[in-house]
C-alpha positions, 0 to 999 in steps of 0.5 A, a space after each residue: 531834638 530839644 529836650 522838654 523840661 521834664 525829659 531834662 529833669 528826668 534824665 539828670 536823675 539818670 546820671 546821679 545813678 549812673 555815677 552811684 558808685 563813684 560818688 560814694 567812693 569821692 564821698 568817703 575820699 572827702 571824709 577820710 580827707 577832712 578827718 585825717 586833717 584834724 584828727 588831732 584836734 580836741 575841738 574836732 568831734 566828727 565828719 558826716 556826710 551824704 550824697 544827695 537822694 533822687 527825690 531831694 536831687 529832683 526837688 533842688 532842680 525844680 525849687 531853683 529853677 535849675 532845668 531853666 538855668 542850663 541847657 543840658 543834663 551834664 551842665 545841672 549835673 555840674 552846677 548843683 553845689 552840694 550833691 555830696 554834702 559833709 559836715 564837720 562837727 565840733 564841740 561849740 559855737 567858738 570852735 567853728 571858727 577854729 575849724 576853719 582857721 585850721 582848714 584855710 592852713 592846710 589848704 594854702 594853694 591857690 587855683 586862681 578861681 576862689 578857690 584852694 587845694 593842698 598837697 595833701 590832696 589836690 583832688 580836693 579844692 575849696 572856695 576860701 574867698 568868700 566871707 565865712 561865716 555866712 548869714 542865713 535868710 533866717 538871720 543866723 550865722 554859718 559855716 558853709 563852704 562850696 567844694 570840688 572834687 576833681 580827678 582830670 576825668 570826673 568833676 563833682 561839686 560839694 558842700 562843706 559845713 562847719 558846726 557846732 553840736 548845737 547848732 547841728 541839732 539847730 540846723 537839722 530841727 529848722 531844715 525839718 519844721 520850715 525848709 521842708 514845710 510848705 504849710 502856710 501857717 509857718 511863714 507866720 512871724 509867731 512862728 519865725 519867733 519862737 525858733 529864734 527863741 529857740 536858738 537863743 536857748 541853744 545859745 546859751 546851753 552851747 555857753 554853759 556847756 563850755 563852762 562845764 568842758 573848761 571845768 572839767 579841762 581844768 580838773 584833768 590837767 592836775 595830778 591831784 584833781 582826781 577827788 574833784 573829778 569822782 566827786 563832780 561826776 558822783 554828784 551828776 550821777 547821782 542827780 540823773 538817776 535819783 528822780 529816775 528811781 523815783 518816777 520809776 519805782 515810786 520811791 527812794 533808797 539811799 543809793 551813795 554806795 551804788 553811785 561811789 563803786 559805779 563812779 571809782 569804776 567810770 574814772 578808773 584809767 581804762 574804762 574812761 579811755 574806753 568810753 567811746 573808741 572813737 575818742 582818746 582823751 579823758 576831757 572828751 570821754 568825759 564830755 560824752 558821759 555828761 551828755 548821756 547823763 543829761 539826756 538819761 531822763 528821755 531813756 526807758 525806764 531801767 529799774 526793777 526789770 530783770 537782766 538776762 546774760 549769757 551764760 558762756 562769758 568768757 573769762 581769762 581766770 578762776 578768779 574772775 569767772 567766780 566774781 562774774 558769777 556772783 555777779 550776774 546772779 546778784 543783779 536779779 537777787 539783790 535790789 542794789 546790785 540790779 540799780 548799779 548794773 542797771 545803770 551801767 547798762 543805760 549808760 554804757 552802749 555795749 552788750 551787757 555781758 561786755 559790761 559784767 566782764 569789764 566790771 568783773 576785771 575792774 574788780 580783780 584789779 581793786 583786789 590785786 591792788 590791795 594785796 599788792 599794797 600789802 606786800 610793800 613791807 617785803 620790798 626789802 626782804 630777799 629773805 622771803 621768795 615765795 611773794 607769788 604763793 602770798 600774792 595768789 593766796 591772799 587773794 583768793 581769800 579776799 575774793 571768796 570772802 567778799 564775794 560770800 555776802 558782796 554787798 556793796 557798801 562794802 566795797 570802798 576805797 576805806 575798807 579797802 585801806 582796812 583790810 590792806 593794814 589787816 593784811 600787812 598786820 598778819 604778814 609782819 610775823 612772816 620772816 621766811 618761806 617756811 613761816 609762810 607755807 606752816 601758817 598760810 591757812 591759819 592766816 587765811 582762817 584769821 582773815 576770814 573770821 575777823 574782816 568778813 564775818 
């Protein structure tokens, strides 16, 4: 019995939840797929996809007609083009075509239909003969490509998109205000206009944000680019929390100290790796700390609000356990550590104490350095063997002794460097064990009185 078009349509939802599951297993297939192929890549961001919902499924078939087209079930079920849709994300406009370039390299074996495959996995196919990009109705350019996933048992079509974070953000802003908008008042040209303006604006915030990875990208691959780098990334902090400050508090304090020790932690070799863990590389990690700091302005406000931890963080030792104390106790005790710590927090993704524990070890780590700098002048002393006794000494010294007041003008790379010469001074008296062990304590008393008080 002929089917009425209603019964057809309801019949090829049925399908898309009879094969659920087996779609969603092909459409992590096709990730992992496209992934894996550019991985490498800098210009390479990220794969998105979707499998198309029972309400958009229904609307396609009724909007184009579908349930006109062909005869049964299985023929629309088959002819729908992006039941699995996936988008490829890159950084800029340019980069769009070097996406593609690289995907027509791989996939180099023709079906003899339009359409190509690669050894990688041949259960994937895309149609490579069409002129790319496409232009859109709306007069715009796009990477939009028809693909297949056949295993010999199943065949479901896809569709691949190549775009541009700007052009993603386009994209998804133009499908929500006119291709899912049936309001009359949008087909007006005054409409259509000023989208176009708004593209044209998104144009140009793709071309200067190139500008910015191209600087940026300079500056990483010079050894002695690293000041330039700190003070680049200081003057971006500072700018996108100073007005912040302002709106928020009513006022402003001279807060360089904050954005210099908040800034040497963001460029220090690990925390920059460890920006995104998705990312491996400082341009990338970098590229994302200037989009949460544009994007800064739009976030709650942060300032003067108290910050709970948890009071069980786990820390590896002594000596970081007393400055992460000191530290969750300063942020709501001292209006300079809650801006530094405030900050982190909006700019970091992860759970505050995450934060605290990894600004306690970055800390450490500044105070191991200049003790291990100090004692550089015993490298060719065989006579002294007891470095380790130095070394856990001096330290817990300098710790206790900055963390008695810990303001945090005080903790830079200058004072550092002081104390560091400070330290070498009294260790220069030191020619033997026994020297050591009869005036460590005189030593550290020494240091004490005269750096930190």
């Amino acid at each position: 019995m002929r089917l009425n078009f209603m019964e057809k349509i309801d019949e090829t939802i049925d399908l898309l939840d009879l094969h659920a599951g087996e779609l969603e297993i092909i459409r992590e297939e096709i990730v992992s797929f496209f992934e894996d192929m550019l991985k490498d890549d800098d210009y390479y961001l990220t794969t998105i996809s979707r499998i198309k919902t029972k309400e958009s499924f229904k609307e396609k078939i009724i909007r184009q007609n579908l349930y006109k087209k062909y005869e049964t079930p299985d023929d629309i079920m088959n002819n729908v083009p992006d039941i699995i849709g996936v988008k490829i994300e890159c950084r800029f406009n340019a980069d769009e075509e070097k996406v593609y370039e690289k995907i027509v390299d791989v996939m180099d074996m023709s079906l003899g239909t339009g359409y190509f495959t690669s050894l990688i996995n041949p259960k994937i196919s895309l149609k490579l003969d069409d002129l790319q990009p496409q232009i859109q109705k709306n007069g715009f350019e796009i990477y939009k490509i028809d693909g297949m996933y056949s295993n010999g048992e199943l065949k479901f079509n896809f569709e691949l998109q190549i775009k541009s974070l700007v052009n993603s953000f386009w994209g998804d802003i133009e499908h929500k205000i006119l291709y899912k908008n049936y309001n009359y008042l949008l087909t007006e040209s005054f409409i259509k206009d000023i989208m176009g303006s708004i593209k044209e604006s998104l144009g140009l915030i793709d071309k200067q944000l190139l500008v910015v990875y191209d600087y940026v990208n300079d500056l990483a691959t010079h050894q002695d680019s690293n000041e330039q780098l700190s003070n680049l990334l200081k003057k971006l902090v500072y700018d996108s929390y100073l007005r912040r400050l302002r709106g928020e508090m009513g006022f402003v304090i001279d807060f360089h100290g904050i954005i210099d020790l908040l800034v040497d932690f963001i460029v220090d070799e690990n925390q920059i790796k460890t920006l995104r863990s998705d990312e491996s590389t400082t341009v990338k990690n970098i590229l994302y700390l200037v989009d949460s700091l544009t994007t800064s302005i739009m976030r709650e406000n942060i300032f003067g609000k108290e910050i709970e931890f948890d009071l069980d963080i786990t820390y590896d030792n002594q000596i970081e356990e007393y400055i992460g104390n000191r530290i969750t106790y300063l942020v709501n005790n001292d209006f300079d550590w809650n801006v530094l710590m405030r900050i982190l927090i909006d700019i970091y993704p992860e759970d505050k104490d995450v934060i605290v524990l990894r600004f306690t070890k970055y800390l450490v780590k500044r105070f191991e350095k200049i003790v291990d700098d100090a004692l550089l002048i015993y490298d060719d002393n065989d006579s002294i063997t007891c470095k380790d006794d130095i070394h856990e000494h001096l330290l817990k010294t300098i710790v206790y002794g900055f963390s008695e007041k810990m303001e945090i003008d005080d903790l830079n790379s200058i004072n550092f460097e002081k104390l560091k010469d400070n330290l070498q001074g009294y260790l220069m008296g030191i020619s033997s064990d026994e020297r050591w062990y009869n005036n460590k304590e005189n030593i550290a008393n020494a240091i004490v009185e005269n750096y930190f008080n």
